[in-house]
C-alpha positions in Angstrom: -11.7 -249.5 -181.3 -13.6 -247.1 -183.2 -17.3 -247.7 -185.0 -15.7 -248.0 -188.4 -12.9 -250.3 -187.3 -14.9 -252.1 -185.6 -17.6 -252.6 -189.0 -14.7 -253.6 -191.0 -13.3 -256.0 -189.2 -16.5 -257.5 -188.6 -17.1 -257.6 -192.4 -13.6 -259.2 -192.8 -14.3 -261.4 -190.8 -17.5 -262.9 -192.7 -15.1 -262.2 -196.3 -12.2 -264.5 -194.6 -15.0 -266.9 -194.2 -16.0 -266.7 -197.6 -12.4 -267.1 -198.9 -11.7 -269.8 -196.8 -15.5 -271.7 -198.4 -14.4 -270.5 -202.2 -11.1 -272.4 -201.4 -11.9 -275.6 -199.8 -14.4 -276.1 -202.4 -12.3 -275.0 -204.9 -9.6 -277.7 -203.1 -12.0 -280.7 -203.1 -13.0 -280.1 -206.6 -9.5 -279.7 -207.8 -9.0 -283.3 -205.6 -12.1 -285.1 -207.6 -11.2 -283.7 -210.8 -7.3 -285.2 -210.9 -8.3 -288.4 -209.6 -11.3 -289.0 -212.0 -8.5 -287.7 -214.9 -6.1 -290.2 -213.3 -8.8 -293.3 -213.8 -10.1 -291.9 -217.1 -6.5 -292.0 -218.5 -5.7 -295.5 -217.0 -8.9 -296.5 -218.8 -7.4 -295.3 -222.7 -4.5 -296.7 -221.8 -5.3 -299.7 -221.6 -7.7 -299.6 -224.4 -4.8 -298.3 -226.5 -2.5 -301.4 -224.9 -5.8 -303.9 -226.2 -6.0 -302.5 -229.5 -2.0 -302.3 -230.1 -2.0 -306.7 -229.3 -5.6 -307.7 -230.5 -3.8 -309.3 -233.7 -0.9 -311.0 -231.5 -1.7 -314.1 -234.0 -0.3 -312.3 -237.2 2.4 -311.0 -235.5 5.8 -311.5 -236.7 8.1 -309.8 -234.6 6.7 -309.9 -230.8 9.3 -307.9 -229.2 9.4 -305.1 -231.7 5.6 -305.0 -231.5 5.8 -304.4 -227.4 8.7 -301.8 -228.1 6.3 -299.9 -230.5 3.6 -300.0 -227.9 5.5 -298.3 -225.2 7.2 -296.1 -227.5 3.3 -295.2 -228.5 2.8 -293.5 -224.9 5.8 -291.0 -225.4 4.9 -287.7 -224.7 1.7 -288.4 -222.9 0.6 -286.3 -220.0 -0.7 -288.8 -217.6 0.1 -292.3 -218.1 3.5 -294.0 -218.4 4.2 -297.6 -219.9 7.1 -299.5 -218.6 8.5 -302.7 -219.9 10.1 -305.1 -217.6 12.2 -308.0 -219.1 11.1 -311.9 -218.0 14.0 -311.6 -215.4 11.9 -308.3 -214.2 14.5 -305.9 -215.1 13.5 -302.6 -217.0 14.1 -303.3 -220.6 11.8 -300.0 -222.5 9.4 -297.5 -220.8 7.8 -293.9 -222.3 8.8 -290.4 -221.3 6.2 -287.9 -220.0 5.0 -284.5 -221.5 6.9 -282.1 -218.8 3.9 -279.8 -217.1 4.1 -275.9 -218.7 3.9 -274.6 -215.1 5.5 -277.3 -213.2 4.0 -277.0 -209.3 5.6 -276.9 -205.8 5.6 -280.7 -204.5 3.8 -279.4 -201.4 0.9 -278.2 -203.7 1.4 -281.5 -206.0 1.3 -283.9 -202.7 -2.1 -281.6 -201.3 -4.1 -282.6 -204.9 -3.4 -285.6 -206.2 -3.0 -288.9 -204.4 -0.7 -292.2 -204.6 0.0 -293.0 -208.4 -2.2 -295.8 -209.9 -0.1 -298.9 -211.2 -1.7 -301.3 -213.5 0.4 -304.3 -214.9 -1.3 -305.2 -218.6 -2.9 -308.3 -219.0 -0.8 -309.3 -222.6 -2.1 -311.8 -225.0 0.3 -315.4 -224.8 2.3 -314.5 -227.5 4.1 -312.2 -225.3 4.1 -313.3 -222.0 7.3 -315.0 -222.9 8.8 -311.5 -223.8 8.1 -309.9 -220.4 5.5 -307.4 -218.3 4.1 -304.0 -219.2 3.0 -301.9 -216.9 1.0 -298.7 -216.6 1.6 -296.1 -214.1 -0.2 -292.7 -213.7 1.3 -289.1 -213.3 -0.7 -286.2 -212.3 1.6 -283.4 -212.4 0.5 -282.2 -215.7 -3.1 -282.5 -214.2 -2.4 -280.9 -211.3 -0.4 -277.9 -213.1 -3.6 -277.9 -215.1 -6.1 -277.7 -212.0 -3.9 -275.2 -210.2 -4.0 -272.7 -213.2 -8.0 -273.3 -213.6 -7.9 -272.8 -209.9 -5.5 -269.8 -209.5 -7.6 -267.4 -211.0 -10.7 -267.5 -209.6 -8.9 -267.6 -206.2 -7.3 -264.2 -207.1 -10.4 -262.8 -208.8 -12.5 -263.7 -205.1 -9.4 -262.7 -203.4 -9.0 -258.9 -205.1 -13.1 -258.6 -204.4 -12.9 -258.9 -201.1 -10.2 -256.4 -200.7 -11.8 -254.1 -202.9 -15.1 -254.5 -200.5 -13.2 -254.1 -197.5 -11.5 -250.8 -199.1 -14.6 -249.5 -200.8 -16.5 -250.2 -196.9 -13.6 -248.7 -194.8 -14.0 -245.1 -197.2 -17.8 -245.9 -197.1 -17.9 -245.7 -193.2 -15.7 -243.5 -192.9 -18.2 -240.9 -195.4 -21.5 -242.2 -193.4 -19.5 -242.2 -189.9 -18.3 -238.6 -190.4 -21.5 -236.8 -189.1 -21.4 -238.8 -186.0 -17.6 -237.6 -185.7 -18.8 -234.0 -186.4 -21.6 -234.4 -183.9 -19.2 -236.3 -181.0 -17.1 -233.0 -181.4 -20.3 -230.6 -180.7 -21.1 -232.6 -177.4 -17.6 -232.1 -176.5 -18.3 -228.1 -176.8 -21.3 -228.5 -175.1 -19.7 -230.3 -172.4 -17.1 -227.1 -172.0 -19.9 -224.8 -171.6 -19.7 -223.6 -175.6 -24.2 -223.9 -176.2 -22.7 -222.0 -179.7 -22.3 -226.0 -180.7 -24.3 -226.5 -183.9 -24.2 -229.2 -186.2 -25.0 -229.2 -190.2 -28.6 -230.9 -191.6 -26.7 -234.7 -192.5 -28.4 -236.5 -195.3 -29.6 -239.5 -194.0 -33.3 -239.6 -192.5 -31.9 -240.9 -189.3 -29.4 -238.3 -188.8 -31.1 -235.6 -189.9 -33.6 -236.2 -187.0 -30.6 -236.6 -184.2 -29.1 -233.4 -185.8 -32.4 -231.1 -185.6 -32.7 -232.8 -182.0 -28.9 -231.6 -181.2 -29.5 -228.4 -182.6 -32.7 -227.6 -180.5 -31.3 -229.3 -177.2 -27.9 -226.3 -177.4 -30.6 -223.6 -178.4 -32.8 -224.4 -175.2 -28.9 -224.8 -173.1 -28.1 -221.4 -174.9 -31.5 -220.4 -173.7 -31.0 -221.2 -170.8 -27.6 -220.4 -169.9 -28.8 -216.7 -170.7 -31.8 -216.6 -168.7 -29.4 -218.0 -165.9 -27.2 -215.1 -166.4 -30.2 -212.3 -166.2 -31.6 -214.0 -162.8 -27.9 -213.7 -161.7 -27.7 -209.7 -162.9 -31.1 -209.3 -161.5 -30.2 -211.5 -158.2 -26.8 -208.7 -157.6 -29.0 -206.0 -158.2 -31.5 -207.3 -155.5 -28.9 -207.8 -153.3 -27.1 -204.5 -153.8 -30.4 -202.5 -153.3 -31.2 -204.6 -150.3 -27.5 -203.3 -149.4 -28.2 -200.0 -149.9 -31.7 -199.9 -148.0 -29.9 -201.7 -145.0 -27.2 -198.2 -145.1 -30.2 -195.9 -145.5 -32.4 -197.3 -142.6 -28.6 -197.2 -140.4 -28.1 -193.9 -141.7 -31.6 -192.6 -141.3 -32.5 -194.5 -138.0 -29.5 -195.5 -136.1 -27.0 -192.8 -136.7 -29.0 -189.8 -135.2 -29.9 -191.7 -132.5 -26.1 -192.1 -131.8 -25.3 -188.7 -132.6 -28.1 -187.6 -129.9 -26.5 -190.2 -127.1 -23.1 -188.4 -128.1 -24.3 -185.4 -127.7 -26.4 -186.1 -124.5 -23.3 -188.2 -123.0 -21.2 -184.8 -123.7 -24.2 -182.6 -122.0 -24.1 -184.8 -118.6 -20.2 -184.3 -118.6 -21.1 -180.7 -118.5 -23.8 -180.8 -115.8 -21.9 -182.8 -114.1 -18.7 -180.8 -114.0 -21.7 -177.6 -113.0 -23.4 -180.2 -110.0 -26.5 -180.3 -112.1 -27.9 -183.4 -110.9 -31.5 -182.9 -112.5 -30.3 -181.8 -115.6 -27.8 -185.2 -115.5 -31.1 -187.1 -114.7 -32.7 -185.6 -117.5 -29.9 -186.4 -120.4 -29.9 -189.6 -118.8 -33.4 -190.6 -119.5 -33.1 -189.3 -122.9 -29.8 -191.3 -123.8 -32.3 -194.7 -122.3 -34.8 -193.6 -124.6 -32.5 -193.2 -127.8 -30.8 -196.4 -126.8 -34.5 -198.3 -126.8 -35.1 -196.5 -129.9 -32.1 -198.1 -131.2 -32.7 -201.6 -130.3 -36.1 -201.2 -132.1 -34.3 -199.9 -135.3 -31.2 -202.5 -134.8 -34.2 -205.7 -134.2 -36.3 -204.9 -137.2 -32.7 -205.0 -139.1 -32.1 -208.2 -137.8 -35.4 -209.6 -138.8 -34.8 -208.4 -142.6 -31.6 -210.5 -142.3 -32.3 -213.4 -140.5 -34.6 -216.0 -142.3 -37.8 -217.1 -139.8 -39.3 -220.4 -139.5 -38.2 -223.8 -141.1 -35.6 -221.2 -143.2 -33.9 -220.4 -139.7 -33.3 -224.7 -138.3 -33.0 -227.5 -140.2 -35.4 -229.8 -141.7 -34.6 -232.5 -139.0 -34.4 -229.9 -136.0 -37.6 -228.0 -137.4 -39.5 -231.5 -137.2 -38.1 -232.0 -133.9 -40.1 -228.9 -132.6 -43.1 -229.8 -134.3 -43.0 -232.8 -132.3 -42.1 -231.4 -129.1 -45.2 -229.1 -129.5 -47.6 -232.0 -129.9 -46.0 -234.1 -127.3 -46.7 -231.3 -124.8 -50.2 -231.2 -125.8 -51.1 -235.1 -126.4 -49.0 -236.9 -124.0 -50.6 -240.2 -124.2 -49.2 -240.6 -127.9 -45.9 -242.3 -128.2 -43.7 -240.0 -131.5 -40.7 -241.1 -132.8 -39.0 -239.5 -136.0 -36.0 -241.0 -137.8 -34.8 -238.0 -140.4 -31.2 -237.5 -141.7 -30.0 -234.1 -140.2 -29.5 -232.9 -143.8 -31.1 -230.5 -146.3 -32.7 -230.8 -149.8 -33.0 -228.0 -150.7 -34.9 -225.4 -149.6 -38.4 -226.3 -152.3 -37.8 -230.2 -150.4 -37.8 -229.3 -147.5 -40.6 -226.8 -147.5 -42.6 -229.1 -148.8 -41.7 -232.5 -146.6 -42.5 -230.0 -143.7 -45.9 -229.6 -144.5 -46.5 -232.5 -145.5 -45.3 -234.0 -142.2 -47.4 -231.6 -140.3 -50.7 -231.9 -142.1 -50.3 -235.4 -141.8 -49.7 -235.0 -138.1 -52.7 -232.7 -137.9 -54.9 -235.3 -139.6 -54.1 -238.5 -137.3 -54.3 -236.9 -134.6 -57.6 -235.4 -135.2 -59.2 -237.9 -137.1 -57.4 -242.0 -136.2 -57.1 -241.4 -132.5 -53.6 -243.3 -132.9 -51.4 -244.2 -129.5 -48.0 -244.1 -131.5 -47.2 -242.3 -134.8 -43.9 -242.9 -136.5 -42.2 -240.5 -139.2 -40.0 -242.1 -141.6 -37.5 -240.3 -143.9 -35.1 -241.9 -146.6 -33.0 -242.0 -149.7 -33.2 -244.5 -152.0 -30.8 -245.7 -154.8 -33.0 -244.5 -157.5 -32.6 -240.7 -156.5 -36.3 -240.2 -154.6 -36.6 -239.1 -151.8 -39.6 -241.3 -149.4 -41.8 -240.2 -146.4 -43.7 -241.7 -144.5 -46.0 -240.8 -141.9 -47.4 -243.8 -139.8 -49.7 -244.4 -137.3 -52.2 -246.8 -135.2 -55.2 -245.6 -134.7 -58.4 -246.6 -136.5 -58.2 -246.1 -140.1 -59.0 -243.8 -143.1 -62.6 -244.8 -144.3 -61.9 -244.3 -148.1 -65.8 -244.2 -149.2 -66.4 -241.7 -146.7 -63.5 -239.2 -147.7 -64.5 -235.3 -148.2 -60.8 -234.5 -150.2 -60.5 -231.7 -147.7 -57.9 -228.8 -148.6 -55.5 -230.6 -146.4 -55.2 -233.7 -148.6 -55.6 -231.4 -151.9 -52.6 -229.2 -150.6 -50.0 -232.1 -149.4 -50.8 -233.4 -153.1 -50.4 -230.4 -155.0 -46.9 -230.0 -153.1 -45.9 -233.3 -154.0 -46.9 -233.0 -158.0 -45.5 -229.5 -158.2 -42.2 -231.0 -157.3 -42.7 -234.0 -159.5 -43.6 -236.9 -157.4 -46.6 -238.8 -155.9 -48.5 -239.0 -152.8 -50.6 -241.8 -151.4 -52.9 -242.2 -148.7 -54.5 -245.7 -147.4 -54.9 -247.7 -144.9 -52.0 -250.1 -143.4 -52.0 -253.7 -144.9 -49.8 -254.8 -141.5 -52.3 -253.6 -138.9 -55.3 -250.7 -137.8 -53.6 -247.3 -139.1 -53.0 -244.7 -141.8 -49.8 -244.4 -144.0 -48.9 -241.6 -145.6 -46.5 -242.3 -148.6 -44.8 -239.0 -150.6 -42.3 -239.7 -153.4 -40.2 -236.9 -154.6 -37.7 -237.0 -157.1 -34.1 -235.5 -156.1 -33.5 -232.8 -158.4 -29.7 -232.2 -159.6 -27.7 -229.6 -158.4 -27.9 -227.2 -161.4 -31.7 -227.2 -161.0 -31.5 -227.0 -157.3 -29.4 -223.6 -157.7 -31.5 -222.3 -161.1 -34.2 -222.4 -158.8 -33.2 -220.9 -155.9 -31.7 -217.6 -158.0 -34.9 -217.4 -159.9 -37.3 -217.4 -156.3 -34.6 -214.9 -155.3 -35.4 -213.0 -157.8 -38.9 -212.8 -158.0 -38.8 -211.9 -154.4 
């Protein structure tokens, strides 16, 4: 679900709410309000009933006097009077005022409760004559409630649809620059650094819209410095390629024209029985064939890559170790490194780091065992350590030879740490470097650019 649907229906949500409040409130007032109507009207009724018989004394016709009375409460809109006969048979009762806007009986049955029936006390002059009663009827008052209540329902009702509509245009409007801006990271992620996105209004946008805009210049930036190190990495590569023809041409090719031509000579002599002068050529095809292997080895060492370049990092440490194992026997090595590289900056680095750190203990702790650690952890960084047993680093007393200095300055110019102290488990030094695992992009920038400058 998108950002604005996702808004609206939150703020829908809290309107329902508020709809759902307005109308219970509106419901339980409606409730209150019919049956307080319902006892107001039983009250006048039977004040009107008192007042109609308070002269029951002077009255000469009973009946037609009870008969008036009911007759009085035709057309009212909330009481009824009813008349029953001695024998409790209906002799007169009063017609109600019909509602204006009669309502459902679901509605009716939801606002009003049961009907209140009163019988009449009557004066003894006319208990002979029969009962009256008064019974309520709140349809009118309900008809009345509903109408008062119907239009504020609709008024709330219509503003919280005009809020949601006005809100779902309004997010849409403040949304839109974050649409815009989702579709420029989607060039950038194809490799278009063109991407640019319009100043937006808002003070928060604008700020995440000058940041966009200078984070595609520097990609642009550096997507073109990327492809000059590649132009100038070919033409590096093509003049080593044409230096590598001119040295064979200049070096190696007359030496093979003059073994041709000397191997062409001795078929001569030899046909003429010339064994000196055979002798002779002979000597000199040896000597332009040990010319050639000169030429053909110095070739070789422009092309092959010397030193840690030439084994791995794992194989390279390997050596170092076998060199110091010939030399101080009585110390125990062992070396647990992933026959892998990282790169060739890593592992030029984790190198010498690994073998100033073996220069040091060995010269300085007098250890029996030393122990070199390598590993990966989830966080991307890579951790060495260099372990060993022998009598400690004396902190207070430390020079911060160039040694130290230069395994530090390594391990910052790569961006990570390195830590030398003293072992909290037993005697010893531990040597502790934390490099960060550069990506792939930067791994390969890198390389092109040292390339390059070579």
């Amino acid at each position: 679900m998108s950002l604005r649907l996702l808004l609206v229906r939150s703020v829908a949500f809290i309107l329902l709410a508020t709809l759902a409040l307005g109308a219970f409130l509106v419901y339980w007032h409606a409730v209150q309000r019919v049956n307080a109507d319902m006892r107001a009207a039983m009250v006048v009724g039977r004040r009107i009933v008192d007042n109609a018989v308070d002269d029951a004394e002077e009255v000469a016709l009973p009946r037609r006097r009870l008969e008036l009375l009911v007759a009085d409460f035709n057309g009212d809109r909330h009481l009824r009077a009813v008349l029953f006969n001695p024998d409790s048979s209906v002799a007169f009762y009063s017609y109600l005022q019909p509602p204006e806007h009669p309502v459902s009986g679901l509605l009716f049955n939801l606002l009003s409760g049961p009907p209140i029936v009163e019988p009449v006390e009557l004066p003894p002059a006319f208990k002979n004559l029969g009962t009256l009663m008064l019974e309520s009827d709140a349809h009118n008052e309900v008809a009345d409630v509903w109408n008062d209540a119907a239009l504020p329902l609709t008024i709330l009702a219509i503003f919280c649809g005009l809020i949601l509509l006005v809100l779902y245009f309004t997010l849409g409007r403040a949304l839109k620059p974050l649409e815009d801006l989702t579709f420029a990271f989607a060039r950038i992620g194809n490799g278009d650094y063109r991407a640019r996105v319009a100043a937006f209004s808002p003070r928060e946008l604008t700020r995440l819209s000058t940041g966009f805009n200078e984070m595609a210049m520097r990609l642009s930036e550096m997507e073109h410095r990327n492809h000059r190190l590649h132009e100038q990495l070919e033409t590096v590569q093509e003049e080593e390629r044409i230096e590598l023809a001119r040295n064979l041409h200049d070096e190696v090719s007359p030496l093979l024209f003059s073994v041709d031509v000397d191997a062409m000579t001795i078929k001569e002599l030899a046909q003429a029985r010339d064994l000196n002068g055979v002798v002779e050529r002979a000597h000199a095809i040896r000597s332009a064939v040990v010319d050639m292997k000169r030429n053909v080895k110095a070739l070789l060492g422009q092309l092959r890559p010397s030193g840690l370049h030439a084994l791995s990092l794992a194989s390279a440490i390997e050596n170092l170790i076998s060199y110091w194992k010939s030399r101080r026997p009585e110390i125990t090595f062992s070396a647990e490194c992933p026959d892998k590289s990282w790169g060739s900056r890593i592992d030029s680095a984790l190198y010498s780091i690994i073998r100033e750190s073996l220069n040091n203990a060995i010269k300085h702790t007098k250890p029996s065992r030393i122990e070199v650690l390598i590993e990966e952890t989830y966080h991307d960084v890579l951790v060495v350590r260099v372990l060993d047993d022998g009598c400690g680093f004396d902190l207070s007393a430390a020079t911060g030879g160039f040694g130290l200095i230069g395994m530090k300055e390594r391990a910052t110019l790569l961006g990570g740490t390195l830590v030398v102290e003293n072992r909290r488990d037993r005697a010893g030094v531990v040597v502790t470097a934390r490099l960060p695992l550069p990506s792939d992009a930067e791994d390969q920038a890198y390389q092109v650019e040292e390339i390059a400058a070579q």
